[in-house]
SEPA-387955 format. One record per atom (N, C-alpha, C): residue number from 1; y, z, x. Coordinates in Angstrom, 2 decimals, decimal comma, always signed. Each point is the difference from the previous one (the first is absolute). Example, Ala and Ser with C-alpha at 12.3 -4.5 7.8 and 13.67 -1.06 7.14 Angstrom:
{node 1 {-5,69 +7,80 +13,19}},
{node 1 {+1,19 +0,00 -0,89}},
{node 1 {+1,20 +0,00 +0,90}},
{node 2 {+1,05 -0,72 -0,35}},
{node 2 {+1,19 +0,06 +0,82}},
{node 2 {+1,09 +0,73 -0,77}},
This chain:
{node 1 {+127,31 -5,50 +108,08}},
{node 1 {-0,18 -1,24 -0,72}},
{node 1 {+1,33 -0,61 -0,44}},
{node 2 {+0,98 +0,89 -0,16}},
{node 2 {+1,04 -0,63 -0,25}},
{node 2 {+0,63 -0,40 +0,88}},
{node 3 {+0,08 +0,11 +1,35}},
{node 3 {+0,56 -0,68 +1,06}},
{node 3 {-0,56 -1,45 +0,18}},
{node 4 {-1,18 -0,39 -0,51}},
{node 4 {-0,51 -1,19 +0,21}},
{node 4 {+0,38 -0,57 -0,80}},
{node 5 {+0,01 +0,24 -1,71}},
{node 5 {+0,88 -0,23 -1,19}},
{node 5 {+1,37 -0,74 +0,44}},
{node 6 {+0,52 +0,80 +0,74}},
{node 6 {+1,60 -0,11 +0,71}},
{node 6 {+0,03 -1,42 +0,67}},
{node 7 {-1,24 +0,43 +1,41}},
{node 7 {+0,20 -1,06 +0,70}},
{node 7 {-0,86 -1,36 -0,29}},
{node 8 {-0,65 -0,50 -1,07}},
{node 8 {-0,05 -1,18 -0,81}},
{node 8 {+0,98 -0,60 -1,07}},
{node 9 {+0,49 +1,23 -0,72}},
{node 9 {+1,25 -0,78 -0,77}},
{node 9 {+1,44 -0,33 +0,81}},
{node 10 {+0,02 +0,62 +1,44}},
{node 10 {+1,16 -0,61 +0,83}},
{node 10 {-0,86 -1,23 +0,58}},
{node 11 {-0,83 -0,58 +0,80}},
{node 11 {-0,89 -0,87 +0,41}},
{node 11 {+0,34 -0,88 -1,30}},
{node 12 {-0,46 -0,14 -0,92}},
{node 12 {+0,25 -1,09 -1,51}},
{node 12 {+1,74 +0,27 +0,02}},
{node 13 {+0,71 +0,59 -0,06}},
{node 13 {+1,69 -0,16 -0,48}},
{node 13 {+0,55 -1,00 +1,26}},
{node 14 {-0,61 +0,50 +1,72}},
{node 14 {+0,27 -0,94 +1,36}},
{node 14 {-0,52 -1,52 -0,57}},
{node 15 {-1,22 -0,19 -0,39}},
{node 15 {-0,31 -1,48 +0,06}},
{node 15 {+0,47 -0,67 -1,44}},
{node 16 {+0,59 +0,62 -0,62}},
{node 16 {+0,45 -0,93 -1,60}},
{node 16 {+1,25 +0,27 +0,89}},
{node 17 {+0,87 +0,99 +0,22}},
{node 17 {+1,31 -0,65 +0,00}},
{node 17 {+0,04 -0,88 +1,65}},
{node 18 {-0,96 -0,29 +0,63}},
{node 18 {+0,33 -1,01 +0,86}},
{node 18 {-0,61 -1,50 -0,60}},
{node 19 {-0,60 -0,04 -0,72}},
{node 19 {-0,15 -1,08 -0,69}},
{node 19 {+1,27 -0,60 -0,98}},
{node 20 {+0,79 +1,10 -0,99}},
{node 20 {+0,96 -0,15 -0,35}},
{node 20 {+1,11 -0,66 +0,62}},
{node 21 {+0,23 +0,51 +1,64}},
{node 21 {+0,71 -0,37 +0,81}},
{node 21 {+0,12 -1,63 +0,45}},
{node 22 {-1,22 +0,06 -0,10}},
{node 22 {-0,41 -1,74 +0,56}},
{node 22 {+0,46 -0,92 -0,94}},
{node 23 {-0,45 +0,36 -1,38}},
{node 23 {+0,67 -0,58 -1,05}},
{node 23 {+1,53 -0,10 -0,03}},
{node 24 {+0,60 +1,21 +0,15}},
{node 24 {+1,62 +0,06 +0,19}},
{node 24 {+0,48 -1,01 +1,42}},
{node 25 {-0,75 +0,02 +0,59}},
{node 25 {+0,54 -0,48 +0,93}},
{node 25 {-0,11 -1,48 -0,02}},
{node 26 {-1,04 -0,01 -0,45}},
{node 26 {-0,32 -2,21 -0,35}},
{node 26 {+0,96 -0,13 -1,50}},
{node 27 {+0,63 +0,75 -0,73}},
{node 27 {+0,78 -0,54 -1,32}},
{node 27 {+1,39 +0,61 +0,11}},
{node 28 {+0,04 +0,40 +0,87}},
{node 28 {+1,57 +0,58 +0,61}},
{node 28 {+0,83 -1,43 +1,14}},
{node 29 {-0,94 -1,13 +0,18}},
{node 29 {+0,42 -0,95 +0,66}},
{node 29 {+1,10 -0,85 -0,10}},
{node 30 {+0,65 +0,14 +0,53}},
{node 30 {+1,45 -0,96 -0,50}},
{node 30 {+1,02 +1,09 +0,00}},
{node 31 {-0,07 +1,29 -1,19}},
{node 31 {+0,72 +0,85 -0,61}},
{node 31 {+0,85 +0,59 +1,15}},
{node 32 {+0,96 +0,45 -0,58}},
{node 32 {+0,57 +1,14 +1,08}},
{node 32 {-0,83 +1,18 +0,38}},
{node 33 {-0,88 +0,61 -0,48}},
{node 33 {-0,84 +1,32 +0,07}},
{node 33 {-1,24 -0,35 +1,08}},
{node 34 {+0,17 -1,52 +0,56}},
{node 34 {-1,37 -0,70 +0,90}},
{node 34 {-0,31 +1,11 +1,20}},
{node 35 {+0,78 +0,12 +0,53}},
{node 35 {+0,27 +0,78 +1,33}},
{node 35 {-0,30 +1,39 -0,48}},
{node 36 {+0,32 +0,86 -1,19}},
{node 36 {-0,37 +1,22 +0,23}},
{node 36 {-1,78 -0,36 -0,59}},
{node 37 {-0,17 -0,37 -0,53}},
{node 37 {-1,60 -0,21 -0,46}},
{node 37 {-0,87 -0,73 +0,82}},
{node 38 {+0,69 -0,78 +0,78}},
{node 38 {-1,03 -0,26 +1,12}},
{node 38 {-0,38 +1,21 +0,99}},
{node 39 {+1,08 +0,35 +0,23}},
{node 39 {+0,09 +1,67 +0,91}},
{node 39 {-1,17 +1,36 -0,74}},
{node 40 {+0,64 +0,00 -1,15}},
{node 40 {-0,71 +1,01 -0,43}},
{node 40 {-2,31 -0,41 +0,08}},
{node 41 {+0,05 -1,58 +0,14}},
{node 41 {-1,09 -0,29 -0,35}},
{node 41 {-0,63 -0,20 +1,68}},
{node 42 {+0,56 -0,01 +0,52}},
{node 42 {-0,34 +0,46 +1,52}},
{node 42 {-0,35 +1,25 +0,63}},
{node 43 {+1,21 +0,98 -0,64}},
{node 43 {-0,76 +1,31 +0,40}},
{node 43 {-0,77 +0,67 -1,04}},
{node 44 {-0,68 -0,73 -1,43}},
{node 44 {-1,35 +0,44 -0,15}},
{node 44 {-1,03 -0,72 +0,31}},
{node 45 {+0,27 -0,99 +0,85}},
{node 45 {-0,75 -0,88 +0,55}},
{node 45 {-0,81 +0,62 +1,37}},
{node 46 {+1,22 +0,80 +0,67}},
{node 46 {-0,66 +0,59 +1,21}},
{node 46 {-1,19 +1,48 -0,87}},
{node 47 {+1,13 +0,30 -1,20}},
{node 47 {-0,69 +1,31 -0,30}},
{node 47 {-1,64 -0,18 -0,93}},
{node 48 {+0,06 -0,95 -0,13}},
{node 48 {-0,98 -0,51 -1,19}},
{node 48 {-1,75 -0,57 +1,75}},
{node 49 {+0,81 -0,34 +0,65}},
{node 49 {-0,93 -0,36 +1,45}},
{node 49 {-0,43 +1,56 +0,76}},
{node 50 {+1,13 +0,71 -0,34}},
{node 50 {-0,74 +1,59 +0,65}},
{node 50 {-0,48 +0,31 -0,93}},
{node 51 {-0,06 -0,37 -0,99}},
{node 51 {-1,11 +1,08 -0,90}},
{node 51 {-0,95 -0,60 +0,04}},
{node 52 {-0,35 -1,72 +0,56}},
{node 52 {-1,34 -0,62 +0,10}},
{node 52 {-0,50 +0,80 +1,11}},
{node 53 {+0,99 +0,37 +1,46}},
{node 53 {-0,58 +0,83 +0,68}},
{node 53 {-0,73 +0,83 -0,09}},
{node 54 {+0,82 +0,75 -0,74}},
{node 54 {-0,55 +1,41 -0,43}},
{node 54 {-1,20 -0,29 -0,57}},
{node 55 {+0,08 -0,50 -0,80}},
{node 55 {-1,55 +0,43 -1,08}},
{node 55 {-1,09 -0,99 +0,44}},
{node 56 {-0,12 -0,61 +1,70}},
{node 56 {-0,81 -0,21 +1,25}},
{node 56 {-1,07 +1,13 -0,13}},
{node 57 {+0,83 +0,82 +0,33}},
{node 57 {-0,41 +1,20 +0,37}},
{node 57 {-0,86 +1,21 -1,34}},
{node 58 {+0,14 -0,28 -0,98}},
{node 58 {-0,63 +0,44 -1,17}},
{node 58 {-1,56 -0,38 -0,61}},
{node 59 {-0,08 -0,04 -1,19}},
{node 59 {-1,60 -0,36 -0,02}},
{node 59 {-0,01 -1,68 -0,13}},
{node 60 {-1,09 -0,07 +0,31}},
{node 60 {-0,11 -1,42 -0,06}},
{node 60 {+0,19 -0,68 -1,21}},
{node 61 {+1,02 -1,35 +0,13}},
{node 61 {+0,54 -0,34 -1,26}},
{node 61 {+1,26 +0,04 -0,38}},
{node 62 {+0,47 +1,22 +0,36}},
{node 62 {+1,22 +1,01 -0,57}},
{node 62 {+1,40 -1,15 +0,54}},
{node 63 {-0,45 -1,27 +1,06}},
{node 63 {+1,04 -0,24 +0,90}},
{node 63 {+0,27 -1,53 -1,16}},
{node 64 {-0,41 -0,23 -1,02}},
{node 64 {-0,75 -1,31 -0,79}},
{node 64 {+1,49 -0,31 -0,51}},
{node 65 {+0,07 +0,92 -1,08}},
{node 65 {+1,55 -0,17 -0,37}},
{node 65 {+0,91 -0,10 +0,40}},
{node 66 {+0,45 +0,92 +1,22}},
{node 66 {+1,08 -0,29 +0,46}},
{node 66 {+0,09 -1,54 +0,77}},
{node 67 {-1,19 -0,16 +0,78}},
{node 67 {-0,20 -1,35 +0,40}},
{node 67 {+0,40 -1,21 -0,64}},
{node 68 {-0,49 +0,45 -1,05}},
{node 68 {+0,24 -1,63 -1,00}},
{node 68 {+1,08 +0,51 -0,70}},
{node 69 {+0,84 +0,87 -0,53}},
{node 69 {+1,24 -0,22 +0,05}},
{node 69 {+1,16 -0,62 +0,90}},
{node 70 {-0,34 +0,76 +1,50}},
{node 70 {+0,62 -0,68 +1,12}},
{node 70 {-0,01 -1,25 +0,21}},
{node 71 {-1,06 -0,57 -0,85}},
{node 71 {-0,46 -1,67 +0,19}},
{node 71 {+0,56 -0,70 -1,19}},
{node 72 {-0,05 +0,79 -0,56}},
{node 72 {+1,24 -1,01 -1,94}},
{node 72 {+1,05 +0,21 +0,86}},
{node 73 {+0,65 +1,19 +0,45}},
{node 73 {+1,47 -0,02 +0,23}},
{node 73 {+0,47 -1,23 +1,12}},
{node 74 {-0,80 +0,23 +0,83}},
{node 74 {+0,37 -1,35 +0,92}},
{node 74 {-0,03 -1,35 -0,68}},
{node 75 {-0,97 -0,30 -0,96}},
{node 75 {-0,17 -1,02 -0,83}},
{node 75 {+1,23 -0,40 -0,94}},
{node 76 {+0,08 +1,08 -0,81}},
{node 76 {+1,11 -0,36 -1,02}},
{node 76 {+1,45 -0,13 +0,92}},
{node 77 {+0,37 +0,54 +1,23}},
{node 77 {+0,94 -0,02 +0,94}},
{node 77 {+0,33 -2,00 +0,28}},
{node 78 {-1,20 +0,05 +0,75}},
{node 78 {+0,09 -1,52 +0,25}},
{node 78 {-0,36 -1,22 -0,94}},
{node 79 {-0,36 +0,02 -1,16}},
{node 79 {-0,24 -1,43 -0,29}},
{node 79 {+0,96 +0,05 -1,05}},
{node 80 {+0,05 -1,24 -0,19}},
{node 80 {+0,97 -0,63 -0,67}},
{node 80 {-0,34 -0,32 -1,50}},
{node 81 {+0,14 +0,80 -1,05}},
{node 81 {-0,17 -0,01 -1,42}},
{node 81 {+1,19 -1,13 -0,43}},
{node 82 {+0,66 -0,36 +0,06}},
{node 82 {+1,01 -0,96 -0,62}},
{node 82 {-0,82 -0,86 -0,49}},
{node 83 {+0,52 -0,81 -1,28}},
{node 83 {-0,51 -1,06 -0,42}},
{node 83 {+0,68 -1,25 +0,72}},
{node 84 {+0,84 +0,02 +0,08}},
{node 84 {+0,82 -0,96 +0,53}},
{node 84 {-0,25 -0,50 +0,98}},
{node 85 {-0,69 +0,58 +1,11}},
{node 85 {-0,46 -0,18 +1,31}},
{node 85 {-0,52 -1,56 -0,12}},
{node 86 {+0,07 -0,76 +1,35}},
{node 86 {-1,27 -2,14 -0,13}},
{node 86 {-0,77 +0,99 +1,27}},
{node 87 {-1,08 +0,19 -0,39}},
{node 87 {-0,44 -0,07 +0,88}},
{node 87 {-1,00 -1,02 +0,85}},
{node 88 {+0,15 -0,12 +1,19}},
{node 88 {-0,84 -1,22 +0,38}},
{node 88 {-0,95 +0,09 +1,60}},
{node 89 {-1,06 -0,28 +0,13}},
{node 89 {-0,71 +0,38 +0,70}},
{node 89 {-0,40 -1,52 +0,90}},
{node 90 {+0,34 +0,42 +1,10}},
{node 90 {-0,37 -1,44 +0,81}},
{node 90 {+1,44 -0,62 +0,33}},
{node 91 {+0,94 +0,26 -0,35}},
{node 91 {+1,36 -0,75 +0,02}},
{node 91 {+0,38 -0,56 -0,95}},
């Protein structure tokens, strides 16, 4: 029982600190530190997508979280939080 113990509190530490990452990496923009936090938020990007793999393969369900973490991280990656932004639709 404690191996499962183990391997859920590493599963939760993988998907918060790749969420963390995404964050670092969208408020690290501009800074000198852009480049290592985009990097670092890429390779838990791949690692945060094998563990959606993985837990494919587990009980049904089990694949939920990592999924929709993988899906904020891409999210908070690409859009554009600035206030400053015009945005305009149509031209």
């Amino acid at each position: 029982m404690a191996g499962v113990q183990a391997i859920l509190f590493l599963h939760v530490v993988v998907l918060t600190i790749g969420l963390f990452s995404g964050l670092a990496a969208r408020v690290s923009e501009g800074s000198r530190h852009q480049t290592a936090c985009q990097t670092i938020f890429l390779i838990c990007l791949a690692i945060v997508g094998a563990t959606t793999i993985v837990s494919l393969g587990g009980k049904p369900g089990a694949w939920l979280g990592a999924g929709a973490t993988l899906s904020v991280m891409v999210l908070t990656a690409t859009c554009d939080f600035s206030r400053g932004s015009d945005v305009r639709i149509g031209g």
